[in-house]
Backbone as a ProteinNet text record, in pm:
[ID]
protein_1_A
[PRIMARY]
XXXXXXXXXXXXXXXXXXXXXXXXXXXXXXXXXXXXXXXXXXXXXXXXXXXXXXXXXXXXXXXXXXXXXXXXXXXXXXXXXXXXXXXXXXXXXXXXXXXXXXXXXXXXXXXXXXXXXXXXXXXXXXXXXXXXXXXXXXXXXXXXXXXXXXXXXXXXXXXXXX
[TERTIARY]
-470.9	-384.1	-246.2	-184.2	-94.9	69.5	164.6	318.4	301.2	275.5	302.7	217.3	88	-0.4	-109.5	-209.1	-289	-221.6	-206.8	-159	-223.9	-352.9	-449.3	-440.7	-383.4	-367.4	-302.6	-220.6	-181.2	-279.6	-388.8	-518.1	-605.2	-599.7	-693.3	-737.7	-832.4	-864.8	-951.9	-979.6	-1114.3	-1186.2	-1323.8	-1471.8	-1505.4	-1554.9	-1657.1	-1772.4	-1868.5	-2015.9	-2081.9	-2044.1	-2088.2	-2055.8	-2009.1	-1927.2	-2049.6	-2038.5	-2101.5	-2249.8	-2334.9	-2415.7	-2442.5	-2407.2	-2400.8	-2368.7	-2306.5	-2309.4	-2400.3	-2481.3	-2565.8	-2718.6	-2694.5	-2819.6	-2829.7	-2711.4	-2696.5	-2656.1	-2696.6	-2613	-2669.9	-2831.2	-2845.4	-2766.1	-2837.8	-2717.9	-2534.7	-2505	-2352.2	-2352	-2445.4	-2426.6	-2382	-2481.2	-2535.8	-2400.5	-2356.9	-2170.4	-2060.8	-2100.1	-1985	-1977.2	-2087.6	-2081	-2043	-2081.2	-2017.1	-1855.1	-1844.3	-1698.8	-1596.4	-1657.1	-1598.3	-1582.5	-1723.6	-1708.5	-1602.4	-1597.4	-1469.7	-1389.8	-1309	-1172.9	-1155.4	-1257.2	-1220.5	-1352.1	-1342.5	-1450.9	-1469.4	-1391.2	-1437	-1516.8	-1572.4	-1662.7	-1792.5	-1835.6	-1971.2	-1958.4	-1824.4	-1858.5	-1864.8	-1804.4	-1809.4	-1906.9	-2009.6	-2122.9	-2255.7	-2333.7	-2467.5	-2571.8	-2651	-2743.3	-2802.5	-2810.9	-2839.8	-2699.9	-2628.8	-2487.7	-2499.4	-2496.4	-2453.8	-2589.7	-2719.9	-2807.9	-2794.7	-2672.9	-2600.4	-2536.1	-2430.2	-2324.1	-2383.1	-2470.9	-2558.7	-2597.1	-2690.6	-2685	-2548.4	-2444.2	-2355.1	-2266.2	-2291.8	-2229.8	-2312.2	-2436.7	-2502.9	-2427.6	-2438.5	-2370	-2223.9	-2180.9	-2021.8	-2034.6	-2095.2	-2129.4	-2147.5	-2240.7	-2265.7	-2139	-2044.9	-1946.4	-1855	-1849.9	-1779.5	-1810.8	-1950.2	-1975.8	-1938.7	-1986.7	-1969.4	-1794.7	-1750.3	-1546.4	-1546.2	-1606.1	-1564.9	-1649.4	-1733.9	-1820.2	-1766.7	-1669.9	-1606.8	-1476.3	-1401.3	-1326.6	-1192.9	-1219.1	-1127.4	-1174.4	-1051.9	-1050.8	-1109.5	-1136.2	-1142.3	-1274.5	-1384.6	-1522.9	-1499.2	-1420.1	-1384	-1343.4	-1192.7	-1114.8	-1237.3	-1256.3	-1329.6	-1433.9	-1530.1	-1634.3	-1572.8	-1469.5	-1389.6	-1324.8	-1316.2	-1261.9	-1370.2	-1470.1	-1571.1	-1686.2	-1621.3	-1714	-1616.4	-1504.9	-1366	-1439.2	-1560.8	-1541.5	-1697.7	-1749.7	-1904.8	-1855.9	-1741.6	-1735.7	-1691.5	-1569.1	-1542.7	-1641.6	-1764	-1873.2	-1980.1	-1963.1	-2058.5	-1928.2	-1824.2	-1720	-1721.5	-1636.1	-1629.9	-1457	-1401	-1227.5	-1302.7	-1140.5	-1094.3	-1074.1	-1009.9	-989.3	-1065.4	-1219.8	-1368.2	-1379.6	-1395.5	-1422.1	-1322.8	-1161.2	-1113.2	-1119.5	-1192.6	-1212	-1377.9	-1458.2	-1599.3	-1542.8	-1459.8	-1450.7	-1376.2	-1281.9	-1233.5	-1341.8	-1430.6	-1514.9	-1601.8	-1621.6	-1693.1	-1618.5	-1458.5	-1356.2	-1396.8	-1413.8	-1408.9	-1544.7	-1634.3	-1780.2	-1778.8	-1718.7	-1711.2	-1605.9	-1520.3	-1409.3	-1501.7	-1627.8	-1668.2	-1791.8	-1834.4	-1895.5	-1869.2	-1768	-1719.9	-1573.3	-1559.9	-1487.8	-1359.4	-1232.5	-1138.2	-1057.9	-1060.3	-1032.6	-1119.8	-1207.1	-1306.8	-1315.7	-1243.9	-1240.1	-1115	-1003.9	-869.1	-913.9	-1009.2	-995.5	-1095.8	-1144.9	-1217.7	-1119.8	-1037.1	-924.7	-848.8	-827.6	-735.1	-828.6	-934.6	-1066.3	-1021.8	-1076.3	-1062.4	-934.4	-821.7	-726.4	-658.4	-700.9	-697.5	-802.4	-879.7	-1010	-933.3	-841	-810.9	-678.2	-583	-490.5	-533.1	-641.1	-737.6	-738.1	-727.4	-702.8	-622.2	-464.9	-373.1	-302.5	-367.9	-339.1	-403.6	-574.1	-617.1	-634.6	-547.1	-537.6	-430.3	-350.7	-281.8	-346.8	-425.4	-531	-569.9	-568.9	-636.7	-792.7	-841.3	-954.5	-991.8	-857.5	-854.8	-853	-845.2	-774.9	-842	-889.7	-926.8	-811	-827	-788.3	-727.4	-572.4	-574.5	-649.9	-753.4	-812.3	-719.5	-623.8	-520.1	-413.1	-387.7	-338.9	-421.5	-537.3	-599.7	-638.2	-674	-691	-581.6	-418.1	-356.7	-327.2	-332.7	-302.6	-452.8	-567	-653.1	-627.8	-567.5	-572.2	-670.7	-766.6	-898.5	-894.1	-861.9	-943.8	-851.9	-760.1	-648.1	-588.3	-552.1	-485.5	-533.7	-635.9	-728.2	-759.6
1914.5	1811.6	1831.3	1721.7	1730	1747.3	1754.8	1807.9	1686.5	1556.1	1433.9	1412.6	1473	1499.3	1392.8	1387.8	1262.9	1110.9	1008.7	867	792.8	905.7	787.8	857.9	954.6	1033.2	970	892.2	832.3	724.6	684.2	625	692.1	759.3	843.7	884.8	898.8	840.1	965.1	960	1098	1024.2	1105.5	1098.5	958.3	930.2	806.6	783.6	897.1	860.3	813.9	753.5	678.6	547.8	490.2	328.9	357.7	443.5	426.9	389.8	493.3	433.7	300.8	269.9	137.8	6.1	39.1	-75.1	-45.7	76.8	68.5	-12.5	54.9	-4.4	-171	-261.5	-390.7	-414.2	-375.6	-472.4	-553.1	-631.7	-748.5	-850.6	-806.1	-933.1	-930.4	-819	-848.8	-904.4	-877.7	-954.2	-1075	-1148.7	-1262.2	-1310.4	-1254.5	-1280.2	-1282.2	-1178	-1135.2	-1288.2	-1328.8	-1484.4	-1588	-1571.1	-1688.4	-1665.7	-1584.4	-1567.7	-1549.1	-1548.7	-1621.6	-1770.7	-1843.8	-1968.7	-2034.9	-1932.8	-2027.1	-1918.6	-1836.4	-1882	-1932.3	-2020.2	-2097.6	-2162	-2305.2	-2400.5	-2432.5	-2422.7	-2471.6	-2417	-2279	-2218.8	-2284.7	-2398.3	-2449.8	-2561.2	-2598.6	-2726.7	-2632.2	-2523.6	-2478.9	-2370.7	-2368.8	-2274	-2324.4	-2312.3	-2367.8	-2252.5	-2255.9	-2155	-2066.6	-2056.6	-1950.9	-1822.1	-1879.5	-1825.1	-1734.1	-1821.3	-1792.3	-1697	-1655.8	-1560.4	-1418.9	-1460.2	-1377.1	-1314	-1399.2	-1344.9	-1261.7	-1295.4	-1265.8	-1081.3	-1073	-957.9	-883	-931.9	-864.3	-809.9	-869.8	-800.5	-715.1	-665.5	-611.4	-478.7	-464.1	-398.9	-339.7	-417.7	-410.4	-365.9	-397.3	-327.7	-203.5	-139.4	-12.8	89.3	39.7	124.2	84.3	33.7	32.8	149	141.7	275.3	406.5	378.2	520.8	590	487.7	470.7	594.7	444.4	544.1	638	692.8	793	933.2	904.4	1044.3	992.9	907.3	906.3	867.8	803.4	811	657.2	633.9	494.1	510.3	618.5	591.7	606.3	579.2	478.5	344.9	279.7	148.6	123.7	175.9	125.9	140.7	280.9	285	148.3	147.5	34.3	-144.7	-158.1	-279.8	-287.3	-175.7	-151.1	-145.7	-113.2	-153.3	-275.4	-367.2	-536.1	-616.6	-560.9	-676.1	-734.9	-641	-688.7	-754.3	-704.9	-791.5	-911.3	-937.6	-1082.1	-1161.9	-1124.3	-1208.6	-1230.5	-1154.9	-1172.6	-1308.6	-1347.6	-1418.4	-1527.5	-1512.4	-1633.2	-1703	-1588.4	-1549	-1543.8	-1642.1	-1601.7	-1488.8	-1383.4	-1233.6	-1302.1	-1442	-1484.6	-1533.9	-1581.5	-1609.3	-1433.5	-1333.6	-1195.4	-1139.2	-1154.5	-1097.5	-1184.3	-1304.2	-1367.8	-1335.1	-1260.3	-1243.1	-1064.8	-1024.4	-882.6	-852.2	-1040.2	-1014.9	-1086.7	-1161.3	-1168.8	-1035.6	-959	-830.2	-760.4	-763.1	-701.8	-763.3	-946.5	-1007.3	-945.3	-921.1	-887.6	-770.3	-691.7	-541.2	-505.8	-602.7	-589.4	-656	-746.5	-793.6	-689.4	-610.7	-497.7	-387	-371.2	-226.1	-188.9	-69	-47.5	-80	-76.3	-122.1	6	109.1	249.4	213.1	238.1	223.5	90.2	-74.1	-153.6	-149.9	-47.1	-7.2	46.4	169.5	235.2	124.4	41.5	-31.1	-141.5	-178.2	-278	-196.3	-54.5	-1.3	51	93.5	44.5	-91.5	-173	-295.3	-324.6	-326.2	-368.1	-270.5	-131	-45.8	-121.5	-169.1	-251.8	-360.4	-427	-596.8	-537.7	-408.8	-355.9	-319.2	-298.6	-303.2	-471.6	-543.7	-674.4	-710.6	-670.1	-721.5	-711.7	-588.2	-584.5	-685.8	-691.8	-751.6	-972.1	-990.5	-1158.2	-1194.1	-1140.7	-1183.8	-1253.5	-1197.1	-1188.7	-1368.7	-1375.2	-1505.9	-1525.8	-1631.2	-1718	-1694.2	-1610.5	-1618.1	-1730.6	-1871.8	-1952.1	-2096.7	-2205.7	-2310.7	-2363.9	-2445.9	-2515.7	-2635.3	-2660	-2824.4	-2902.7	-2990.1	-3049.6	-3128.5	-3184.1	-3306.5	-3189.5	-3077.1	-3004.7	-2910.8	-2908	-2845.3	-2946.1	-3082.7	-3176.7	-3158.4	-3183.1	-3204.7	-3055.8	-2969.7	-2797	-2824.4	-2925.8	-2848.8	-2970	-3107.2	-3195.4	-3293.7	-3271.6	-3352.2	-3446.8	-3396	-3455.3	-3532.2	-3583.4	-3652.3	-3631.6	-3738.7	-3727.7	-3581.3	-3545.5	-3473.4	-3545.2
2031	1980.7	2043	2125.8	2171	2045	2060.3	2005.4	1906	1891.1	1856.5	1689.5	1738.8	1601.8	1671	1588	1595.9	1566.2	1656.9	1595.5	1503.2	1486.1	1394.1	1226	1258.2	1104.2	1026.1	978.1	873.9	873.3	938	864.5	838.7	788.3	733.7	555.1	523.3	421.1	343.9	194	188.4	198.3	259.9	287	169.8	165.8	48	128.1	101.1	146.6	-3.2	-62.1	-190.2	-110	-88.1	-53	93.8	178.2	294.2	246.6	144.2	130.3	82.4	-64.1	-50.5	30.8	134.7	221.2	315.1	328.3	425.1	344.9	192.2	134.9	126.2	140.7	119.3	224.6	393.8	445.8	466.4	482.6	504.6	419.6	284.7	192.9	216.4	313.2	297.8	451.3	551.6	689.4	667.3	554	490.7	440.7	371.7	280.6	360.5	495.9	575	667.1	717.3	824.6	722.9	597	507.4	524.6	480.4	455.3	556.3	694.8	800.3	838.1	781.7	824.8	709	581.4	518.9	575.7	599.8	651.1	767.1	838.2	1003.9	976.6	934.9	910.6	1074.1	1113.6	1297.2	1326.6	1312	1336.2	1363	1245.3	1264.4	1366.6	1362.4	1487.4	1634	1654.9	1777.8	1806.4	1725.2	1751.8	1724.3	1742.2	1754.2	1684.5	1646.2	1576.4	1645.4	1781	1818.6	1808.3	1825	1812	1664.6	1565.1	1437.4	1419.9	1440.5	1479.9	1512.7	1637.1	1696.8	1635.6	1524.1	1498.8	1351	1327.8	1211.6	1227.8	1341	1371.6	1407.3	1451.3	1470.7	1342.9	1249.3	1127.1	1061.4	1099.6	1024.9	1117.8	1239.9	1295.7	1268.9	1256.2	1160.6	1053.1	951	876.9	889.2	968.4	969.5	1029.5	1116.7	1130.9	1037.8	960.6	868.8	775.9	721.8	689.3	714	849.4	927.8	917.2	943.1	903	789.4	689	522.7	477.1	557.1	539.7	566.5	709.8	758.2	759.6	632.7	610.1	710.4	832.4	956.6	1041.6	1061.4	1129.3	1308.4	1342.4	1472.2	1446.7	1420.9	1434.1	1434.5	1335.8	1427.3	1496.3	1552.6	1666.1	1797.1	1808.6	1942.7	1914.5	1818	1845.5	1886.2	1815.3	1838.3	2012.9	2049.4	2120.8	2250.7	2229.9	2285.2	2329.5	2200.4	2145.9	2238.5	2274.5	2338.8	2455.9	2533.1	2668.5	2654.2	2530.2	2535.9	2461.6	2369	2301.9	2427.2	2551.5	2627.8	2723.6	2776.9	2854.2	2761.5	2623.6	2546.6	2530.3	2568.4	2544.5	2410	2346.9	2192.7	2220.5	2195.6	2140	2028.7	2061.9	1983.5	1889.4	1847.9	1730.2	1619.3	1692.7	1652.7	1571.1	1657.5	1630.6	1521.6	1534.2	1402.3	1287.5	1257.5	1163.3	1131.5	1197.3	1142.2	1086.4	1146.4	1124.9	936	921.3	837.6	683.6	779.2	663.4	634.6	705.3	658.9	589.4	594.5	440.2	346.8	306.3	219.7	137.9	223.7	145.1	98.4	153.6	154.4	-4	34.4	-113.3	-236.2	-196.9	-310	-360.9	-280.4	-271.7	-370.5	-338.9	-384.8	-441.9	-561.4	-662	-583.3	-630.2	-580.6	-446.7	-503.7	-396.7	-300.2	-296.1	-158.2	-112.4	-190.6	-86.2	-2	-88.6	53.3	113	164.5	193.5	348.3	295.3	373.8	420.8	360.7	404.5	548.6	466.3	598.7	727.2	719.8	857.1	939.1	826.7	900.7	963.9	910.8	986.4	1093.3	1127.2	1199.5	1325.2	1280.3	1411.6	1464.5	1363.2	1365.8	1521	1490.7	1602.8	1722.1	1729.5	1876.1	1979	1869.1	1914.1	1947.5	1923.6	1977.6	2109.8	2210.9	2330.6	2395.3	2349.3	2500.5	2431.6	2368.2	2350.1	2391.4	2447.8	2513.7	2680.6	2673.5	2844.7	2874.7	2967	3029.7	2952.2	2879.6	2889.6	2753.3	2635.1	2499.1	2404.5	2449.6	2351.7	2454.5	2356.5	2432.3	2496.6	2607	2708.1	2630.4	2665	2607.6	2771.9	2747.8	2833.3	2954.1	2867.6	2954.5	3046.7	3000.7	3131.8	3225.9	3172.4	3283.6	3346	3333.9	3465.8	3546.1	3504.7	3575.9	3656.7	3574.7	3701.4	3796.5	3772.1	3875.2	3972.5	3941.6	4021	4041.6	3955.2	3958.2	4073.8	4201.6	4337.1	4408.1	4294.7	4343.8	4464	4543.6	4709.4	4759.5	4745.9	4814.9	4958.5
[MASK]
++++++++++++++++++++++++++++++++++++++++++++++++++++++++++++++++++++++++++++++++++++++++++++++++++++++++++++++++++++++++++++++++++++++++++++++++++++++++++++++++++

């Protein structure tokens, strides 16, 4: 450990392998709660995804789920960051706005808080939003955010005096 300490130590949390299990024992039904509770906080969601998608995104919270566990199991935020930190470059390869992703990440708090006693849903709040700071370097990046249509005709020139 370098002079500075760990940066991730003030997220840090005690162990709760009680909360880990239970969300490992329910995560289908909370995958299930976690995609609901994304499509309400961003109803756009259903117009801009199609069901194979939402399939997708289905399995992907069961996934989420489980490091979430894993988080509050060993008590320490860096099982999420690294995994979030890892999903950045497979959500932009599936052309997933980060903003699609921290709104499914924050429906897996919403389920997770409806889950479990109130200590262990902070302790799951501060996971999650330790994952949600992984996000804020790379959205700044090119091909994060839809296109207004009427200026990308005009930056590409659509053929004009070609």
């Amino acid at each position: 450990m370098d002079r500075l300490g760990d940066p991730l130590a003030k997220h840090t949390c005690p162990p709760m392998p009680d909360a880990a299990t239970r969300l490992r024992n329910g995560r289908e039904r909370l995958a299930t709660e976690a995609l609901v509770a994304a499509v309400r906080r961003d109803p756009t969601l259903e117009d801009r995804c199609d069901a194979l998608q939402f399939r997708t995104f289905l399995r992907d919270m069961d996934r989420h789920i489980l490091r979430l566990a894993v988080a509050l199991e060993q008590g320490n935020v860096g099982p999420m960051t690294e995994y979030v930190g890892m999903l950045v470059p497979l959500f932009r390869r599936r052309r997933v706005p980060l903003e699609d992703f921290a709104t499914m990440l924050l429906g897996v708090l919403d389920a997770a808080r409806a889950d479990l006693p109130r200590d262990e849903a902070d302790a799951a709040s501060q996971v999650i939003e330790a994952g949600l700071g992984q996000l804020e370097r790379p959205r700044h990046l090119p091909g994060n955010r839809r296109r207004n249509p009427v200026l990308s005709l005009l930056w590409k020139g659509a053929g004009i005096l070609d």
